[in-house]
SEFITI-965842 format. One line per 4 residues: their letters; for each residue x negated, y negated, z negated of C-alpha. Coordinates in steps of 0.02 Angstrom, whole numbers. Layout:
BEGIN
a) X/Y/Z ~ ... .
This chain:
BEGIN
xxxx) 1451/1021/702 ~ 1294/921/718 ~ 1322/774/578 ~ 1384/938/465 .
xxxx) 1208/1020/496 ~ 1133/853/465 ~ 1226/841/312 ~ 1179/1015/241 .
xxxx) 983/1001/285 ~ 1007/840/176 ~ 1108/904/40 ~ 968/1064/28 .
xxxx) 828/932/35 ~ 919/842/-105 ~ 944/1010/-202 ~ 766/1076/-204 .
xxxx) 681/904/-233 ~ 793/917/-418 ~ 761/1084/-421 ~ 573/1070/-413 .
xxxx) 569/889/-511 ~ 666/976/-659 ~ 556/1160/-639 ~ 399/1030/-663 .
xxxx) 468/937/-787 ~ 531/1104/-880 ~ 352/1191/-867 ~ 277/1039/-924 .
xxxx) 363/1022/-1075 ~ 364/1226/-1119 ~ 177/1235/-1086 ~ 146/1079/-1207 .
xxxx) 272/1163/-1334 ~ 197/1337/-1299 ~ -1/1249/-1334 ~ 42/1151/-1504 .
xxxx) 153/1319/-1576 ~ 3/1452/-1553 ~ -126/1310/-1609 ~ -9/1268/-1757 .
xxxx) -9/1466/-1788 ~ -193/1479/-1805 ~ -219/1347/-1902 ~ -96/1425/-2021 .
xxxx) -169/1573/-2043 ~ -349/1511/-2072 ~ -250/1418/-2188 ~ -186/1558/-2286 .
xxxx) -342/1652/-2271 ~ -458/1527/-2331 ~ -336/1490/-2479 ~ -329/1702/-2501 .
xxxx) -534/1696/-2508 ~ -532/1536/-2632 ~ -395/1616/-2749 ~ -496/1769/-2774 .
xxxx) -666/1690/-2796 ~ -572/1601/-2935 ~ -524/1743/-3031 ~ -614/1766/-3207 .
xxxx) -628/1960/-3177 ~ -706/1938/-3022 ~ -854/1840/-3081 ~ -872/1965/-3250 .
xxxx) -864/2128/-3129 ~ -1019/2048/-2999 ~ -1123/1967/-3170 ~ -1066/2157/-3244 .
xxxx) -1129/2257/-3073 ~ -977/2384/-3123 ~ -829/2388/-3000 ~ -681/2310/-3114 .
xxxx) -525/2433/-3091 ~ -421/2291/-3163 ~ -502/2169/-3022 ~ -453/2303/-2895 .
xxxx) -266/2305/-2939 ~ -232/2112/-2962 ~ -340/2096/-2779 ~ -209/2262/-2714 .
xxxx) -64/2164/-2772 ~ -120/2013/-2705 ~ -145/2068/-2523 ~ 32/2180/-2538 .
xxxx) 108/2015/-2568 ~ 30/1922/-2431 ~ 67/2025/-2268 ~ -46/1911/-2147 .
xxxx) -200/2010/-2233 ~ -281/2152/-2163 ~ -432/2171/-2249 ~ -516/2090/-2420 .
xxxx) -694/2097/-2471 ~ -766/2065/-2627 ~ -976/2090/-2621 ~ -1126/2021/-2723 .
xxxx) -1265/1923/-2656 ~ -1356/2066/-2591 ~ -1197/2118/-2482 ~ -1152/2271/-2605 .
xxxx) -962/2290/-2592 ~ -869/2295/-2766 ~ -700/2290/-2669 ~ -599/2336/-2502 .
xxxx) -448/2358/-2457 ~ -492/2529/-2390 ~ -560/2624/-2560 ~ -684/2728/-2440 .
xxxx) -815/2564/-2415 ~ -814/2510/-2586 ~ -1005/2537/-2641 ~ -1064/2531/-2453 .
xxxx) -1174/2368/-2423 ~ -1075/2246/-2291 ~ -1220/2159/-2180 ~ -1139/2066/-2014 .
xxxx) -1209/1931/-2019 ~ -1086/1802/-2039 ~ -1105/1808/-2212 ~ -1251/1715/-2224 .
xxxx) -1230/1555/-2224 ~ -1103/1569/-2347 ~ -1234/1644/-2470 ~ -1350/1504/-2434 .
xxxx) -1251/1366/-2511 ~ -1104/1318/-2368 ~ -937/1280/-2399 ~ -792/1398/-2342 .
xxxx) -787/1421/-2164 ~ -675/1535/-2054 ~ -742/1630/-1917 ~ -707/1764/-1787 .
xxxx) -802/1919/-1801 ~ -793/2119/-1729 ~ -771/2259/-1859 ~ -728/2417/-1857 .
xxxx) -553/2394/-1811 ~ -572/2259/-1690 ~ -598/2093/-1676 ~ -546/1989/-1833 .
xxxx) -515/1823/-1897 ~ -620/1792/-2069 ~ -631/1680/-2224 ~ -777/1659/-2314 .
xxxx) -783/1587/-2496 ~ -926/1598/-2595 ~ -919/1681/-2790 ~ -1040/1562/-2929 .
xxxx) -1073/1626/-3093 ~ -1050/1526/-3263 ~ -1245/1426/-3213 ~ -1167/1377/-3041 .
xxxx) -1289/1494/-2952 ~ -1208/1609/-2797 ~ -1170/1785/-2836 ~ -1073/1853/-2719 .
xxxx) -942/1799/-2622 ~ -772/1818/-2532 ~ -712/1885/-2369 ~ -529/1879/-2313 .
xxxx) -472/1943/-2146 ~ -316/1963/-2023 ~ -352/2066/-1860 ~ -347/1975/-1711 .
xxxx) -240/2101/-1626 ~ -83/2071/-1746 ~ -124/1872/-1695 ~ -110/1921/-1499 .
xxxx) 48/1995/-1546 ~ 128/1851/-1596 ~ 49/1766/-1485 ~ 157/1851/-1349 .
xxxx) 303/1836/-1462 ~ 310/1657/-1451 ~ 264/1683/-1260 ~ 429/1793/-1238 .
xxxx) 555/1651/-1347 ~ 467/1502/-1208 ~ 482/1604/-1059 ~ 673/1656/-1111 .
xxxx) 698/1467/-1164 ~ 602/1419/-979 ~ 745/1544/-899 ~ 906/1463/-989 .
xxxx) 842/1295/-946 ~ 810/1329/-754 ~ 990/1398/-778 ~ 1049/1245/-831 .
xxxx) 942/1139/-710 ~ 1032/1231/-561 ~ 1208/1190/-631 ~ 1169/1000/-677 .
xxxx) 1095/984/-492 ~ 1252/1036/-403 ~ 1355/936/-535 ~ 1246/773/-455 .
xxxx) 1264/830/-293 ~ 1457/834/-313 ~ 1459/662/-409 ~ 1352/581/-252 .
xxxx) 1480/652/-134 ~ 1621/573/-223 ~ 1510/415/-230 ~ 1493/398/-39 .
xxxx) 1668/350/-54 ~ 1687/473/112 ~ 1533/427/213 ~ 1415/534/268 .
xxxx) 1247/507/207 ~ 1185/503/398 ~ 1326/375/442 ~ 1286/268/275 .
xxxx) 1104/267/330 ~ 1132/220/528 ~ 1244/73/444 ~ 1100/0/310 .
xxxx) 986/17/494 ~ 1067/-81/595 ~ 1106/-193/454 ~ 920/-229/420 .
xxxx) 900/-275/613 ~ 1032/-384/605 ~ 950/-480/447 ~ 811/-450/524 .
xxxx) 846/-549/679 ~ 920/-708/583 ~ 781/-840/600 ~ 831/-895/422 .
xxxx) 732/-834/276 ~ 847/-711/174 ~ 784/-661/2 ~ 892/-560/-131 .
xxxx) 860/-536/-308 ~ 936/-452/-431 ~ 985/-540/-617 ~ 807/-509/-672 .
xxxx) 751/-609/-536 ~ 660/-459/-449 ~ 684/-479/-248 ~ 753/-316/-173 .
xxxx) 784/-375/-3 ~ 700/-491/100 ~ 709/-495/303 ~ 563/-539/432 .
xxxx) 581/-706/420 ~ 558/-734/244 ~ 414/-626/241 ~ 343/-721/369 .
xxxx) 308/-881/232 ~ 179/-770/147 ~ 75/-717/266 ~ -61/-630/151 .
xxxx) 81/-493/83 ~ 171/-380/188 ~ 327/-360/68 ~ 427/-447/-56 .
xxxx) 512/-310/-125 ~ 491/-286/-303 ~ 422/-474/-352 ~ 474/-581/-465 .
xxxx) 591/-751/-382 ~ 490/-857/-492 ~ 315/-815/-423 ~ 346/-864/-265 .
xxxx) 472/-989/-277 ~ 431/-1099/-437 ~ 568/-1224/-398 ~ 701/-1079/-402 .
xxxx) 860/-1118/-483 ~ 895/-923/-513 ~ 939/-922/-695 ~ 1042/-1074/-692 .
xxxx) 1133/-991/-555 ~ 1154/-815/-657 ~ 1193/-935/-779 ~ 1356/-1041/-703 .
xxxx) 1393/-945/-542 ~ 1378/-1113/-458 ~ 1282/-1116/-292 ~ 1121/-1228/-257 .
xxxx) 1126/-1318/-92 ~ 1008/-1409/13 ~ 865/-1405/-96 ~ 684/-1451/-17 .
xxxx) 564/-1349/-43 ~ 361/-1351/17 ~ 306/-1150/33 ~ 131/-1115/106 .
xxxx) 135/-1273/211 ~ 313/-1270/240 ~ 436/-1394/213 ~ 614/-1291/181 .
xxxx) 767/-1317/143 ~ 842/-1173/13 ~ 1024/-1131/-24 ~ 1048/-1010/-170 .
xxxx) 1195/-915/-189 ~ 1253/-782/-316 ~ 1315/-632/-269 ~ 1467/-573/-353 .
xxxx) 1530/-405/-389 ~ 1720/-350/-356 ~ 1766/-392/-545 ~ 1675/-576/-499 .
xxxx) 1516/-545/-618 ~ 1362/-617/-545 ~ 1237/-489/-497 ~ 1103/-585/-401 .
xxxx) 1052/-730/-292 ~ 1054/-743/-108 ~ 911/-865/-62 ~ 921/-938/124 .
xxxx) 783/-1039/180 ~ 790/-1154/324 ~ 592/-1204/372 ~ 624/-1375/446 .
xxxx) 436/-1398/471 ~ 444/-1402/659 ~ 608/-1524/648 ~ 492/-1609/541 .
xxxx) 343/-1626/623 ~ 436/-1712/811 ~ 533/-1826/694 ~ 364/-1889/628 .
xxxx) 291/-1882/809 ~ 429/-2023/851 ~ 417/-2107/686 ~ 225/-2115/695 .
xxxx) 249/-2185/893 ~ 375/-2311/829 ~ 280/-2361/674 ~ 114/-2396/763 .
xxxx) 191/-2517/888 ~ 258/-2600/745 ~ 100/-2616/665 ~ 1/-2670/823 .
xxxx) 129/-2798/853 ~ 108/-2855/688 ~ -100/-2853/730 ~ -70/-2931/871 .
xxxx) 44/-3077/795 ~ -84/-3069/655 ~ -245/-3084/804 ~ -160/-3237/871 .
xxxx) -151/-3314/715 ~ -346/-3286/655 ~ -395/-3344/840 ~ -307/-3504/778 .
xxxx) -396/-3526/627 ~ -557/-3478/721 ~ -532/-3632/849 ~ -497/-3740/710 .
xxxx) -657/-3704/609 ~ -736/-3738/772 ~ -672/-3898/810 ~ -720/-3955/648 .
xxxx) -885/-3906/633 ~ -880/-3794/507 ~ -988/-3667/613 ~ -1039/-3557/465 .
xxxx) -837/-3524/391 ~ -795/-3476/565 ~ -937/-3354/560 ~ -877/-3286/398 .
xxxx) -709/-3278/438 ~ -753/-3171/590 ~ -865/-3060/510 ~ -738/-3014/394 .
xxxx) -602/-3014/491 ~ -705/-2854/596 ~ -670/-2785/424 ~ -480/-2713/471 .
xxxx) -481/-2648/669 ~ -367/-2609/781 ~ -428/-2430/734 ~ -400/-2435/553 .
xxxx) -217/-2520/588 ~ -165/-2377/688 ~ -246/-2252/571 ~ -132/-2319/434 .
xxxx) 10/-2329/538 ~ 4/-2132/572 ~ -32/-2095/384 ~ 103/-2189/305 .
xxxx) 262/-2169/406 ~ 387/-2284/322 ~ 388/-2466/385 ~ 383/-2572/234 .
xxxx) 259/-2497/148 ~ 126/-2458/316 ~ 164/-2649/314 ~ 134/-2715/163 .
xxxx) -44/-2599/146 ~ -92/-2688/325 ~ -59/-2850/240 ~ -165/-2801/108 .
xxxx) -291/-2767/201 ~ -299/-2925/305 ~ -311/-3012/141 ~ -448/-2902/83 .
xxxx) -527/-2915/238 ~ -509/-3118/217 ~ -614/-3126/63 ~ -748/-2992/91 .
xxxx) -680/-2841/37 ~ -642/-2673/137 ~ -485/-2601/89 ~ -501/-2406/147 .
xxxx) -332/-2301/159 ~ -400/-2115/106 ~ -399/-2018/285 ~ -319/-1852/192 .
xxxx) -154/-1958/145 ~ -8/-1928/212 ~ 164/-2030/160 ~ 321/-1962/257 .
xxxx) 477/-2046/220 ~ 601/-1902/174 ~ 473/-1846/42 ~ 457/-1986/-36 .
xxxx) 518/-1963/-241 ~ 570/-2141/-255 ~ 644/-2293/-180 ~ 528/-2387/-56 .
xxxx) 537/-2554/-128 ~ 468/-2457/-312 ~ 322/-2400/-193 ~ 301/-2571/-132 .
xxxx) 291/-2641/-301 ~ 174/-2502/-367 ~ 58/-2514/-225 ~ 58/-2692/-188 .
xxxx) 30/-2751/-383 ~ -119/-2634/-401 ~ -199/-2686/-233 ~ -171/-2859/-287 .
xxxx) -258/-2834/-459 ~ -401/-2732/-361 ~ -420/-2881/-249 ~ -408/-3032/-395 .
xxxx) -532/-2922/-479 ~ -662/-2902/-322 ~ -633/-3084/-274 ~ -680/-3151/-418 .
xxxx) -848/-3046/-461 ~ -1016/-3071/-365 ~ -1050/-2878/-337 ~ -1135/-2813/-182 .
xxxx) -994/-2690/-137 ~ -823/-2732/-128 ~ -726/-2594/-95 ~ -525/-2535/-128 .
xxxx) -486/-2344/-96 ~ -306/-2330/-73 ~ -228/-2162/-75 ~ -58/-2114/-51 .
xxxx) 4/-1916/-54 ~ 207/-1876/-36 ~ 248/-1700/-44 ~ 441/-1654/-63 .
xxxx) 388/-1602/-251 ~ 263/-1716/-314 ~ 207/-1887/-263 ~ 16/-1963/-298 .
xxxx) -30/-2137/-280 ~ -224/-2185/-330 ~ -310/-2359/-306 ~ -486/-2347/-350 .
xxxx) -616/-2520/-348 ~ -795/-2553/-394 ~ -751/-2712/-486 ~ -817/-2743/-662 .
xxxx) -705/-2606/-748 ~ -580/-2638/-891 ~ -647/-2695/-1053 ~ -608/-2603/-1212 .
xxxx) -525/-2721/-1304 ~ -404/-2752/-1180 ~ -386/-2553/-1120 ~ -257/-2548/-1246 .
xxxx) -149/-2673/-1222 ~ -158/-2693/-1012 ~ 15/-2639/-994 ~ 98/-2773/-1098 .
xxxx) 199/-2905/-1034 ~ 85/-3073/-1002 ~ -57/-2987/-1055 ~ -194/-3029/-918 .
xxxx) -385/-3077/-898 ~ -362/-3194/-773 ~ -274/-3336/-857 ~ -111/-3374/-917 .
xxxx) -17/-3362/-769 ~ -39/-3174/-738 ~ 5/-3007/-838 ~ 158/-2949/-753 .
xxxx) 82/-2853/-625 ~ 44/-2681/-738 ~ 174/-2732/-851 ~ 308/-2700/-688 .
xxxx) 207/-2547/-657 ~ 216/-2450/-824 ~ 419/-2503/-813 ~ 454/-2401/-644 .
xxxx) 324/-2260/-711 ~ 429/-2232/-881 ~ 588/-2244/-778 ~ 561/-2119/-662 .
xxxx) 485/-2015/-780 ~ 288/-2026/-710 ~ 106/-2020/-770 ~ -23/-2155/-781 .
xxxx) -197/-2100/-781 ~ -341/-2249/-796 ~ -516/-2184/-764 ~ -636/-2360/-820 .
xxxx) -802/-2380/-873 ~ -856/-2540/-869 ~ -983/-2598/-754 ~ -946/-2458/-619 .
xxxx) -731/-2497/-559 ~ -558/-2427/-599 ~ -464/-2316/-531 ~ -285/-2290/-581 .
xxxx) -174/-2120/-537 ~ 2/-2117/-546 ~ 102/-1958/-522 ~ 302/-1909/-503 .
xxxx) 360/-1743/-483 ~ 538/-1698/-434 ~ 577/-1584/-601 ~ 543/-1730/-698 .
xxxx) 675/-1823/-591 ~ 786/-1667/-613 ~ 774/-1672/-772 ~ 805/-1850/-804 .
């Protein structure tokens, strides 16, 4: 007895909310209707009285009879038959300049002098207006035309009227027709209403709308509760579901309901999928600071037509972020094993420049050794997790360090493994050959500061690598041509270095910026992105 109540306070809610959307909508329409007819009405009959007043103004009798100052009996009839024939005139005056009336519809003025007012302008030179004026039988709605004689010169003029009363009338005529058209169409409104009301029933295949709406509730709670980002979209790509957890990646907007896929997932597959039908696993995504991993899925309808795209997203971010905890812990004890090996080594070299008496190398070779610490080692160690390559840049900068030149690794870098667009021996042959032309070039010049930046960003979408000196800069002759094989400006046994470079660039579809100026350093940018690897 209760879910039936529930289901009639519905079905009445459901009822008056058409009810009063169609009334509005019905009102709306009749009112707009109802403004533009009795506007469109006016206008047509200051239409036909202004065209009444010209006609007559026009006619040769009328001009004789006012130059004449004799009523014309001839005027009188052709004006009678005139105003017989047009039924929207009430009253027409014909009267000289100094408002002496030569004709009127009602014989008993004719001769009287006709001073309202509203003739005056008319008599001093302006064109035909159309005004609203009180007579003796009411209010009325005049034309005024004025009469010239044969020298152009105003003698008279016109005055053509329809009472305002017999406007009012139809007025209300046109009121009646709208109000019985607003009647039939509320008539209508309340059969098309229960007509929906039946077709929803049938379209709850059974259900209750109460039932149907406890089942969508504890549906969303259940979605709600999956720690999994769930995000539905629709074949325009416009999200109409998304649970807690998705929401939770955008922490600036509190629903995703109604945007676009695209907007907030750039690396979407959606049309491809609307496309084919074929799902998208395992793809990794970086949102807001999160490293995910997305499946896309279409959603199919019973006749197996796709009509969206599930999105799940798995934030692996704190999987992530212990996995590089124990790769950073493992890669730093490499790396101060390798110091330490390297330590033992340079103490070596140390005691032999000592026992030899070459005092002043030893000197040297310990200042610049106290270029690469224990410190910086580490540093790099935590910034670059993948073995080789935190090797190879630690080499570097021993060697740098060697010849009096501080190789820097940028502090914001940050090189994880799994994110990492290409193979690691590509990066080791990309970053190794420009450190080694950075360090040829600093080597070899006599400048005050020698210094490499080294900078090295991996993000699951794009990967940046920049080495940036203050040597001498690239010359313009050779800018052009720096890339080509054995082409070198340190002698003949060089040139493969940028050569190898360019190659991996091209092949995994990269960039290669080169900021120069001579004089001031170099720094070179390379960038890969994963759609151009898609796409390749």
């Amino acid at each position: 007895m209760t879910q039936k109540k529930q289901k009639t306070e519905l079905e009445r809610k459901l009822h008056s909310a058409f009810l009063l959307l169609s009334t509005l909508v019905i009102l709306l329409s009749l009112g707009v209707t109802l403004y533009y007819d009795v506007t469109r009405q006016k206008k047509d009959t200051d239409a036909i009285i202004s065209g009444t007043a010209a006609y007559i103004a026009m006619l040769p009798g009328v001009v004789t009879m006012l130059e004449e100052g004799y009523p014309d009996p001839q005027v009188k009839q052709a004006v009678d038959s005139l105003c017989d024939t047009i039924p929207d005139i009430n009253v027409a005056v014909i009267c000289d300049k100094n408002g002496l009336r030569f004709y009127h519809t009602d014989r008993q003025k004719t001769g009287d002098s006709y001073l309202d007012g509203d003739e005056k302008q008319i008599l001093e030179g302006s064109a035909p207006y159309v005004t609203t004026g009180y007579g003796s039988k009411g209010n009325q709605r005049r034309a005024f035309h004025a009469i010239t004689g044969a020298d152009g010169k105003i003698i008279g003029y016109v005055m053509v009227s329809v009472f305002s009363a017999r406007l009012t009338a139809r007025h209300r005529s046109i009121l009646l027709v709208h109000f019985c058209i607003l009647g039939v169409m509320l008539l209508a409104s309340v059969v098309l209403t229960n007509a929906i009301l039946r077709s929803l029933r049938k379209s709850l295949m059974g259900f209750q709308p109460e039932e149907l709406l406890r089942r969508y509730l504890r549906q969303d709670e259940v979605l709600g509760a999956v720690e999994e980002g769930l995000v539905a979209s629709n074949p325009q790509g416009i999200i109409i579901f998304a649970n807690h957890a998705a929401v939770n990646f955008f922490p600036d907007t509190e629903t995703l309901v109604g945007m676009q896929v695209q907007e907030l997932f750039p690396d979407t597959c959606q049309t491809t999928i609307i496309e084919t039908g074929k799902p998208e696993h395992r793809r990794s995504w970086v949102i807001n600071g999160h490293t995910v991993l997305a499946n896309e899925i279409p959603i199919h309808t019973e006749d197996n037509k796709v009509q969206g795209v599930l999105t799940i997203l798995f934030d692996k971010t704190e999987m992530l972020r212990v996995s590089d905890e124990l790769f950073g812990a493992r890669s730093m004890l490499d790396a101060l094993r390798s110091f330490n090996h390297e330590f033992s080594n340079k103490l070596h070299v140390i005691l032999g420049y000592l026992e030899t008496g070459q005092t002043q190398q030893a000197i040297r070779f310990i200042v610049n050794s106290n270029l690469v610490s224990g410190q910086l080692i580490c540093q790099t160690a935590e910034l670059i997790r993948n073995s080789e390559l935190c090797a190879l840049v630690i080499g570097k900068m021993m060697h740098a360090a060697e010849l009096g030149i501080l190789l820097n690794l940028a502090g914001d870098s940050c090189c994880i493994e799994q994110d990492m667009l290409l193979p690691v021996d590509d990066w080791i042959t990309l970053t190794g050959n420009l450190l080694e032309n950075a360090i040829e070039e600093l080597s070899g010049s006599d400048r005050e500061i020698k210094e490499i930046k080294l900078g090295i960003y991996c993000r699951p979408d794009c990967n940046i690598l920049v080495c940036e000196d203050t040597g001498g800069g690239i010359r313009p002759e050779v800018a052009d041509h720096i890339f080509e094989k054995n082409v070198s400006t340190k002698g003949q046994t060089h040139g493969m270095g940028l050569y190898l470079v360019q190659r991996i660039v091209k092949a995994n579809d990269g960039k290669i910026e080169i900021d120069t100026e001579p004089g001031e350093g170099t720094c070179f940018t390379l960038t890969f992105t994963r759609e151009e690897k898609n796409h390749v």
